[in-house]
N, C-alpha and C positions, 0 to 999 in steps of 0.2 A: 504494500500500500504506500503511496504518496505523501510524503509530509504533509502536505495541504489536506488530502482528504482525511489522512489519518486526523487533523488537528479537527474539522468539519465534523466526523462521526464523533468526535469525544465528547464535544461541543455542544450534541446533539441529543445525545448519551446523558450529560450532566444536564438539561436544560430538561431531559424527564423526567429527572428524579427529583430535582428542585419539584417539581406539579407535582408529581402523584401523590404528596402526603394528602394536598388537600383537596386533591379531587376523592380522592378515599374519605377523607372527612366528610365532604359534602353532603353527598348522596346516599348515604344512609338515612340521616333525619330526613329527608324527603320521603311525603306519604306516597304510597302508590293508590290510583283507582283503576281497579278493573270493569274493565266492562264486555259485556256480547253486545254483539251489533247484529242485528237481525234485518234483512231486505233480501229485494228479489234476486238481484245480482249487485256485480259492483258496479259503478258507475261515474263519473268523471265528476257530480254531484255531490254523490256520497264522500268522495273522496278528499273534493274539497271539505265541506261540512266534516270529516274527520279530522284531516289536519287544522284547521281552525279549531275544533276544539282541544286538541290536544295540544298548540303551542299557547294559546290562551289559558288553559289551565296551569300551562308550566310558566310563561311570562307575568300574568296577574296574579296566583296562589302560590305557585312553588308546592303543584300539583302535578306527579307523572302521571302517563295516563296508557295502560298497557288493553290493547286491542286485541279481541279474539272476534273474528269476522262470521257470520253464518248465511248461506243465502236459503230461501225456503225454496228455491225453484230446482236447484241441485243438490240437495243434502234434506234424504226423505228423512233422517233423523233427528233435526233439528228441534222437535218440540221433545224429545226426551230427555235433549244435548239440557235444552232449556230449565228442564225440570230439575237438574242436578246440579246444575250449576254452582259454582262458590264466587261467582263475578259478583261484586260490589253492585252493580247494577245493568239491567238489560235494557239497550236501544234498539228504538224500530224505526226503521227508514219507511216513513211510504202510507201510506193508510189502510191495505192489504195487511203489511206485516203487524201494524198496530190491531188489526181485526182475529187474525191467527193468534197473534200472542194471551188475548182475551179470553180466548179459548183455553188457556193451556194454566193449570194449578202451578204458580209458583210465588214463593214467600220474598221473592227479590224487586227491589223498585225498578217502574218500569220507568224510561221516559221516551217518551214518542215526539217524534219529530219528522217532518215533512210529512203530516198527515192533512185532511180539509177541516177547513175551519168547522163547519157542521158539526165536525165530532168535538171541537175546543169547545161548542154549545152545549152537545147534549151532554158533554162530562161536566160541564159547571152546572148541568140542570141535576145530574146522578152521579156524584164523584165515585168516587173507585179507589179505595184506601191502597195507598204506593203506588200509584198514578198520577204520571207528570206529564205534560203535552206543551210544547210549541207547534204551531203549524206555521208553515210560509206562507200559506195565504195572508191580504190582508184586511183590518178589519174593517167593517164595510162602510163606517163614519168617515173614512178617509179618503174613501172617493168623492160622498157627496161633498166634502171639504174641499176635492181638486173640480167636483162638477162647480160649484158654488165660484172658487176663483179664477174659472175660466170669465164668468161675467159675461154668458149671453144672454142680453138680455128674451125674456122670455121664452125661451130654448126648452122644449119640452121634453124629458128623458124616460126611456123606456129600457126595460130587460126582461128577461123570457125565465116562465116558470111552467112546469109541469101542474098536472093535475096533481098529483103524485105530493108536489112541494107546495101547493099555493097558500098553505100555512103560511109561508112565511114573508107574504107581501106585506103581512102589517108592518113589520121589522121597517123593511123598505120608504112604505108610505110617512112611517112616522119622522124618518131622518128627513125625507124629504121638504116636510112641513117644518122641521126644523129648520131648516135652512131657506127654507121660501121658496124651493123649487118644485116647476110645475113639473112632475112625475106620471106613470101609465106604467103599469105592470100587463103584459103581454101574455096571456096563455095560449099555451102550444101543443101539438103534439110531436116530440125530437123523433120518433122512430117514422114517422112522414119528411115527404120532401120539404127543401128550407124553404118555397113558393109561399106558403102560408106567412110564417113568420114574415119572411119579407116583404110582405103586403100589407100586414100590418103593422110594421115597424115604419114604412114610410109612409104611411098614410096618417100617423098622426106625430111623429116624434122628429127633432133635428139629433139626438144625442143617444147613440147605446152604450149602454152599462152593461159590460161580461166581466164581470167580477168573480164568476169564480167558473170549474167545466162541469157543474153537474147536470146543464140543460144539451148544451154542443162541445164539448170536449173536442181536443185537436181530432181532425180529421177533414174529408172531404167535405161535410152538411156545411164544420164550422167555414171554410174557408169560400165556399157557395155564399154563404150569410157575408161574411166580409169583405167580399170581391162586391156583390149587387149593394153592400152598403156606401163603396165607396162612389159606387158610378150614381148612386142619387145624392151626392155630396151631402150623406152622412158622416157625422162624428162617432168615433169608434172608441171607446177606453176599455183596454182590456185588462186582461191580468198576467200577462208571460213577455219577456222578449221576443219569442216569436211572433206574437199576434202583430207585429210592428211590418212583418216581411209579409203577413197575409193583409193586411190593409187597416189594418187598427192606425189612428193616430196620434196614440198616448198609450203608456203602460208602466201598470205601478204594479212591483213585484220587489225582493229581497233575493237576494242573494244567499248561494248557502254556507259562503264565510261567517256573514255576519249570523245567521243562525246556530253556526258553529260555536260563534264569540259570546251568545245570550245563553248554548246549550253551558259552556263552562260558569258560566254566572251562575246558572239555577242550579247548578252539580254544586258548586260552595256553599250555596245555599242552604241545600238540602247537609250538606256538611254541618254546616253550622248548627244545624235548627234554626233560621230564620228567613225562610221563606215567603218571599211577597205576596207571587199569586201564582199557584198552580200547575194554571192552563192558560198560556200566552199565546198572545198571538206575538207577531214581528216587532221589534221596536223600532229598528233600523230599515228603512225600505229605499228605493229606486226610481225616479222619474226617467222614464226616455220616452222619445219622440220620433217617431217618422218624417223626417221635414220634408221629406217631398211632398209628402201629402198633407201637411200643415199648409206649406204653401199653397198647393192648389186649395185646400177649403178655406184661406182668407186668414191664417196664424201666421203671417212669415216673420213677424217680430216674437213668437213666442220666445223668453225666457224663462226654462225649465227653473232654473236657483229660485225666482221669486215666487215661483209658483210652491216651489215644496216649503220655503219659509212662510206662503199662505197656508198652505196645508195644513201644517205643524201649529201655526197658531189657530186653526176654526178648532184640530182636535183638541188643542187645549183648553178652550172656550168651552166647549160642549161638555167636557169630562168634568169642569169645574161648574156648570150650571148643574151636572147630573148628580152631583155630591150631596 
């Protein structure tokens, strides 16, 4: 060996041993959380929402966080895996997984994430002792918030409900009166072609509200409905980055970092014993815009920043009159 190299490895040598006391130090006191992750497959989604939560619970708590993956689509043993488990806690990606997991006897907390808001409902109407829920959806005061600071005048908003859900137009009608906007709830039937819907969506509305896929989920119907929405210079507010490439000209959704960032807040939480609330929806969400199509429906000055600082203050308003 080379003088030089030999002095380089020695060098190199002593500069590890100076570290290792206290990387040995370290990482002992640090707690570990286990947990099962439960969904259909893996996913580029899922993926991120895990790594977000796993450097967020190590960068905010000086929480590790050790991952044991399951899919129910490849692994017929999954609900046994579940029942034995010594994981700290079990997560379910997807609202499928969260519906399986339901099923299945086990003494371990669950926390469900990327499920539909529907079920963040009906678990606050029927909780479920060791049951925790974020859903990405978002919740639905905060459309009429971005309906409301759009500011057209007298713009009448419609969305589409089944027989099946029309329960829950009150919900709908009531925000709407809150805010002073003129509203029309639409029944349909999804399993017919979208002709219907489309005929009455332009015959009395300028504005559609798809806030969440339980009526038109992606698919051919939805994007028939959003192709003939846009050629009657309809306004379209969906709920995905996609709907933006099928003809939506707005969409408010979250991302699954930042779900990741709220799943380690509520895992400390539950750490600690003090727990806010349960079953959350998003705190953190996303404005984008189509502007091609902004511009042809008469937006070409929209600015998204002002609109989501409108947003953020109606929800605060309303959550502070609802107290």
């Amino acid at each position: 060996m080379k003088p030089l190299q030999w002095f380089y490895t020695a060098a190199l040598i002593f500069s590890l041993l100076l570290q290792s006391p206290s990387a040995v130090a370290e990482h002992p006191t640090r707690k570990v959380i286990s947990v099962d992750v439960l969904g259909p497959y893996s996913s580029p989604q899922e993926q991120e929402l895990l790594f977000s939560l796993k450097q967020n619970l190590l960068d905010k708590y000086d929480l590790s966080l050790k991952q044991n993956l399951l899919f129910w689509q490849r692994q017929p043993n999954w609900a046994t895996y579940i029942k034995n488990t010594e994981a700290d806690y079990i997560i379910t990606v997807g609202q499928e997984a969260l519906d399986r997991v339901m099923r299945v006897q086990t003494d371990r907390p669950v926390i469900a994430l990327m499920n539909t808001a529907d079920s963040i409902e009906i678990l606050r109407q029927h909780p479920h002792d060791n049951f925790y829920a974020i859903t990405h959806e978002q919740p639905l005061i905060r459309y009429f918030a971005l309906i409301k600071s759009l500011n057209i005048y007298q713009a009448q908003t419609a969305s589409f409900f089944s027989d099946q859900n029309s329960y829950l137009k009150t919900r709908y009608q009531q925000l709407s009166r809150f805010f002073n906007l003129p509203y029309k709830p639409l029944v349909v039937n999804p399993q017919l072609k979208t002709l219907d819907a489309i005929n009455q969506l332009i015959s009395c509305c300028r504005i559609m509200l798809h806030d969440t896929d339980r009526i038109y989920p992606p698919g051919r119907s939805r994007k028939s409905l959003l192709i003939n929405s846009f050629r009657h210079r309809l306004i379209v507010i969906g709920n995905s980055q996609n709907m933006l490439q099928e003809g939506a000209m707005l969409a408010l959704f979250s991302k699954p970092y930042t779900i990741g960032e709220q799943t380690a807040d509520l895992i400390y939480q539950i750490e600690k014993g003090q727990i806010k609330e349960r079953y959350q929806y998003p705190d953190k969400f996303v404005l984008d815009a189509n502007r091609r199509i902004a511009k042809l429906l008469g937006f070409s000055e929209l600015t998204l920043g002002e609109l989501i600082g409108q947003i953020e203050m109606l929800e605060n308003v309303y959550y502070e009159m609802e107290q």
